[in-house]
N, C-alpha and C positions, 0 to 999 in steps of 0.2 A: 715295706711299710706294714704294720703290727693289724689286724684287722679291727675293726671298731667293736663297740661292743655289741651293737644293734648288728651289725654284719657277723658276728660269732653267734648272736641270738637265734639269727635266722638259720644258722646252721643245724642248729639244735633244737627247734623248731618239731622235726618226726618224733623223736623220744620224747619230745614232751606232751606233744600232742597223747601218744600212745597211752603216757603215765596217765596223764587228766581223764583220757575214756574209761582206765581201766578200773580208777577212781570211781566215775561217774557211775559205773556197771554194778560196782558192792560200795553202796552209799551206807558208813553208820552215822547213828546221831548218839550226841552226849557226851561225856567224858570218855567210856572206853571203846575206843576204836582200833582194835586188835591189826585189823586188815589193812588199816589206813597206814597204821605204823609200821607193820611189818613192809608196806612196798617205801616208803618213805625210806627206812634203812636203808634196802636195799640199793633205790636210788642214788644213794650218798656214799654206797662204800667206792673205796680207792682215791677218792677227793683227798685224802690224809685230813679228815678232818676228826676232833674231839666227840665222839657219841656218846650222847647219854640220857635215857629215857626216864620219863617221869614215874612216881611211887604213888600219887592218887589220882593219875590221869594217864592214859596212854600218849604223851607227850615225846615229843623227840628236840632237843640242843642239841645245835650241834655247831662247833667254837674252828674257826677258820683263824690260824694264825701266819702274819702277815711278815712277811721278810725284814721289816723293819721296826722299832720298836714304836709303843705309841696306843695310845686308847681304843676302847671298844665301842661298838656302834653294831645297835642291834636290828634285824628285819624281823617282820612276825607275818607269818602266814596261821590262816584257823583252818583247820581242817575237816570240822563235821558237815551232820546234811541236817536235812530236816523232815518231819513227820508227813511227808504228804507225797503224796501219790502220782507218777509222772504220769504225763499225757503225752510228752511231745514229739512220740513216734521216733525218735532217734535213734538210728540201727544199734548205737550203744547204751538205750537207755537204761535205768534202773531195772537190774535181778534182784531185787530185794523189796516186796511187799510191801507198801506204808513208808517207804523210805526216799528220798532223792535229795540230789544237790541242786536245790532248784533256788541258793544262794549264789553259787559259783565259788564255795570252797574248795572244789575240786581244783579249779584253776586257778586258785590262789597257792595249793601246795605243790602244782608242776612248778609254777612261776617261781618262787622259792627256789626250786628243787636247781632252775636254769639258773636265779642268781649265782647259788653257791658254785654250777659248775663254772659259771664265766668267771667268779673270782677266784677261784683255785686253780684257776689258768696263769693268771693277774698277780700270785702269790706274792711276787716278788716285789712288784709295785705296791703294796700296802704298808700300809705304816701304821701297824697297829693289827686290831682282829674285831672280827665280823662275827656276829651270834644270831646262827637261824634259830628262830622259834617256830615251829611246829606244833599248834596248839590245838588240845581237840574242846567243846564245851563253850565255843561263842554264843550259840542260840540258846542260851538264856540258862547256862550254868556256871557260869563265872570262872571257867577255863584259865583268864587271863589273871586273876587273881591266887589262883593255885599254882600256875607259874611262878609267878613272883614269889609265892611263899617257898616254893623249893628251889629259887636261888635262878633264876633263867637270867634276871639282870648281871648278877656278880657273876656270872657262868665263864666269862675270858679270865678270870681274878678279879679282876677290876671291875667298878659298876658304868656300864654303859654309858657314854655320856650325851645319843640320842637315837631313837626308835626311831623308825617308820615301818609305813604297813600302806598298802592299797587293797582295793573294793574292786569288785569287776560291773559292770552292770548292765544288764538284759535288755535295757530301754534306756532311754535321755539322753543317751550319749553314742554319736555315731563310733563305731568299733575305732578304736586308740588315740580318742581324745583323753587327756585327764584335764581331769577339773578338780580344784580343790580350793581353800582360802586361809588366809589367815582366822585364827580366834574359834569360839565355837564350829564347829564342821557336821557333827551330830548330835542329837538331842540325849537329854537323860531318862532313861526309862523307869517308871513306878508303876504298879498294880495296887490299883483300890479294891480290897475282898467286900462287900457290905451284904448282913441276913437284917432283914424287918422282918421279927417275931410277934403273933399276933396271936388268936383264937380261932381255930378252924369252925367250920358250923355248914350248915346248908345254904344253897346257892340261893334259895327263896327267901329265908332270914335273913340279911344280912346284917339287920341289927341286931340278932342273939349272936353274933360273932363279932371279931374282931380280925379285920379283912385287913392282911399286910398289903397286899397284891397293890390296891392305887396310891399309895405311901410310897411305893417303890418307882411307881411309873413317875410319878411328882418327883421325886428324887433324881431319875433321870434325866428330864426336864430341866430342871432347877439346876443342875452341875452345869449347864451347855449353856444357862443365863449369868451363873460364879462365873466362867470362863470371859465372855462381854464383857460385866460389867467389874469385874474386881480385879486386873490384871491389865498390866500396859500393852498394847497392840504391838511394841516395837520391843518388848522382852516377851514374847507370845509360850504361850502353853496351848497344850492339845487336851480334852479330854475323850475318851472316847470308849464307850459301851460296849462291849462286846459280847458277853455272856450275861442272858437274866433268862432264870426257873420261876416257878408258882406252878402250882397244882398240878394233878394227875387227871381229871375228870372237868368238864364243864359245870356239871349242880354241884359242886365241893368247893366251899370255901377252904385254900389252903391256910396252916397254920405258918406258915414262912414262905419269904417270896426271897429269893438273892442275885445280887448281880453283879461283875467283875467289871473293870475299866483298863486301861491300859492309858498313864499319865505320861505324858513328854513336855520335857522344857527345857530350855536353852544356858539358864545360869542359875548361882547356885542360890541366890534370892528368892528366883522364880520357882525352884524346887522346891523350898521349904514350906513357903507362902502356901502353894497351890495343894500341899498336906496336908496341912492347917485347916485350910478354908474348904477343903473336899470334905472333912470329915467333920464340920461344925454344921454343914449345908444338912448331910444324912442324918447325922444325932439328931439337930433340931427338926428336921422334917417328923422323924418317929418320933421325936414327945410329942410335939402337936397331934400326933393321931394317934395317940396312946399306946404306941409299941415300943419295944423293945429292939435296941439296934445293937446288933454287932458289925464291926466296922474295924478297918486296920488298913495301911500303909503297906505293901510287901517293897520295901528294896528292891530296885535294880541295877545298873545301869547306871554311872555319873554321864554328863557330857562332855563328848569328846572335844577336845581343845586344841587346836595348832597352835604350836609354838610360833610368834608373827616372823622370828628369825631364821627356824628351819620351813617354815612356807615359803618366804620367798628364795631359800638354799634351792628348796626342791623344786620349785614353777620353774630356777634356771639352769635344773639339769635336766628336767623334761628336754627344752629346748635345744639343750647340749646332746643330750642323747638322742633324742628321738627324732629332733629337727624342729624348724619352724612353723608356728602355728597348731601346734597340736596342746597348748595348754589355754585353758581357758579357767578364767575366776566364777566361782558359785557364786552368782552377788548376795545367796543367804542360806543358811546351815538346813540341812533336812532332818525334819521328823525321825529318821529311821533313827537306831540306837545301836551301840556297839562297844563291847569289853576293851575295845583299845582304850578308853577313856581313864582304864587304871595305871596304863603305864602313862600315858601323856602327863597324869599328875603325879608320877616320881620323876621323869628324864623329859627334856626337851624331844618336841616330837613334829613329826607331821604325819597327816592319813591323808591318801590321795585317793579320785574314782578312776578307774579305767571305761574307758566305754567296750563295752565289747557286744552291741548289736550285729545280729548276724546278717549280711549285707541284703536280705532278701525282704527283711523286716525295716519299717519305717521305725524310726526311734522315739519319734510321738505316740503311736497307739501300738508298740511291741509289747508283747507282756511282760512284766516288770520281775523281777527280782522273787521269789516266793512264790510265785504264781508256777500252779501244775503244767504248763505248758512252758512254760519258761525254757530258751536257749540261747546258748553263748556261743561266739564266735572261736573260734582255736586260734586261729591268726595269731591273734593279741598275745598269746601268750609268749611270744619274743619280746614283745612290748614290756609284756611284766619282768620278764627276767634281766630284760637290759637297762629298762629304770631303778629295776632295785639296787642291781648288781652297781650300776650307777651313782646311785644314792650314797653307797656306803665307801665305793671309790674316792670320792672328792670330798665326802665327810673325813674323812680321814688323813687327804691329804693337806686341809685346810685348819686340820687339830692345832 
């Protein structure tokens, strides 16, 4: 009898382990990840699978074709880190200054890496072909959409005819539970830039000036009462302040005060609305106090969307794979935000969480996702390789 796939996972379980540290030890962030790609290759020769690396991303496709004929179905793993500075004492922490995976895309690209070897095992049983994406530029340079423009979907010949991808996560979720749901799964991200341009003058005059500075604080204020009072509870929006400047000195009135937001919302009503009225709230705040506003929208970020028919495909190969009780429903989408949201609106998709709290840690107050001290469990990464490798098994045979 043929081993399963969770039983070959765990076989391969040490290399993957190994790849994910080794990952974790030279974390890049952004689009070119020279290092990242170069062990990813590596990890993939012999598989007989199609390589071929991206032209304005350090990107890796690579096209698994299937004994039989039959459409394509794609997995996506991201591969960057992010700007921050590890804490979590882990014998393989970050060699690289200002940098870490304290996402868990490191274990998102072993997981990958295990999918494609459990179905290059499998070859024969497919009916069709499987397309890794390996993509660097999730944290907030649109990675996912330079894919697509250099053709990652059409990559078998054929255009995909559904994605999936999963999330690893630090906290919420006990190590290899997935959770996921139909319909929105992640929120869409926006950046509000706004400058209140005033008159600088002295701290003791303040009326020979023209003081941005409480224009801005009222502007603050006032976006968090738009959010209450102008927006349905049960299509919710976030807004939330994160960066505000004014002056160099205490006696100096500054001549400009600015400050950034960071926007989420769940649909695509909510998104547009919530532009609108963010930036009607700060224009009119500055005329009333006679200044001068600049203000602007920056793009991010759509919201990520489950397809309602490959959600519940995937909730019933969790179960088939991995066994009973290990899937559990979000009963509602989280704030975070994520470039999978560009493929879900060209192909039928779904995004899953893995839990992967490290068993020492409560999953209630473990640090979460981004957080400098953040750790993941390695376990799970059979877990990811056998759910994807999974996903795209019975995608295919049910074409």
């Amino acid at each position: 009898m043929s081993p399963t796939l969770a039983e070959s996972a765990v076989e391969l379980l040490p290399e993957l382990v190994a790849l994910r540290r080794s990952i974790h030890e030279e974390p890049e962030i952004g689009l070119e990840l020279p290092l990242t790609q170069a062990k990813v290759v590596a990890a993939l020769e012999g598989l007989g699978l199609e390589v071929s690396l991206g032209e304005k991303l350090s990107s890796v496709t690579a096209v698994l074709r299937g004994g039989r004929p039959g459409p394509a179905v794609l997995l996506r793993g991201d591969m960057d880190a992010l700007p921050v500075q590890e804490t979590s004492g882990l014998p393989f922490a970050s060699r690289i200054a200002g940098a870490m995976h304290a996402c868990g895309h490191d274990l998102h690209v072993a997981g990958l890496v295990g999918a494609a070897r459990l179905l290059a095992e499998r070859r024969e049983e497919l009916a069709g072909s499987v397309v890794f994406m390996f993509q660097p530029g999730e944290e907030g340079c649109g990675g996912a959409q330079l894919m697509v423009d250099e053709g990652v979907l059409e990559a078998a010949g054929t255009k995909a005819v559904a994605a999936y991808a999963l999330h690893v996560a630090a906290a919420l979720l006990p190590a290899g539970w997935v959770a996921s749901r139909p319909g929105p799964v992640m929120a869409a991200s926006d950046t509000l830039q706004v400058t209140f341009r005033g008159r600088g003058g002295h701290g003791s005059m303040p009326h020979a000036a023209l003081d941005p500075l409480p224009a801005a604080c009222e502007a603050v204020t006032a976006l968090q009462t738009m959010v209450t009072r102008r927006f349905d509870a049960f299509d919710p929006v976030v807004v939330t302040v994160g960066t505000f400047h004014a002056g160099s000195v205490e006696n100096v009135i500054a001549e400009t005060a600015t400050f950034g937001a960071t926007i989420r919302s769940f649909s695509v009503e909510a998104r547009e609305k919530v532009a609108q009225e963010a930036l009607r709230v700060v224009r009119g705040i500055g005329e009333a106090h006679g200044l001068t506003v600049e203000a602007e929208i920056v793009g991010g970020y759509p919201v990520t969307v489950n397809d309602p028919v490959e959600s519940a495909y995937a909730a019933g190969v969790v179960t088939e794979v991995l066994g009973a009780g290990r899937y559990v429903e979000m009963p509602h989408a989280v704030a975070g935000s994520e470039d999978f949201g560009v493929l879900d609106k060209l192909v039928p998709s779904a995004y899953l969480m893995l839990g992967a709290t490290p068993p020492d840690r409560d999953p209630s107050t473990a640090p979460y996702n981004h957080a400098p001290e953040a750790a993941f469990e390695d376990s799970v990464l059979g877990d990811a390789a056998a759910l994807l490798a999974g996903l795209a098994l019975a995608r295919l045979a049910r074409a």
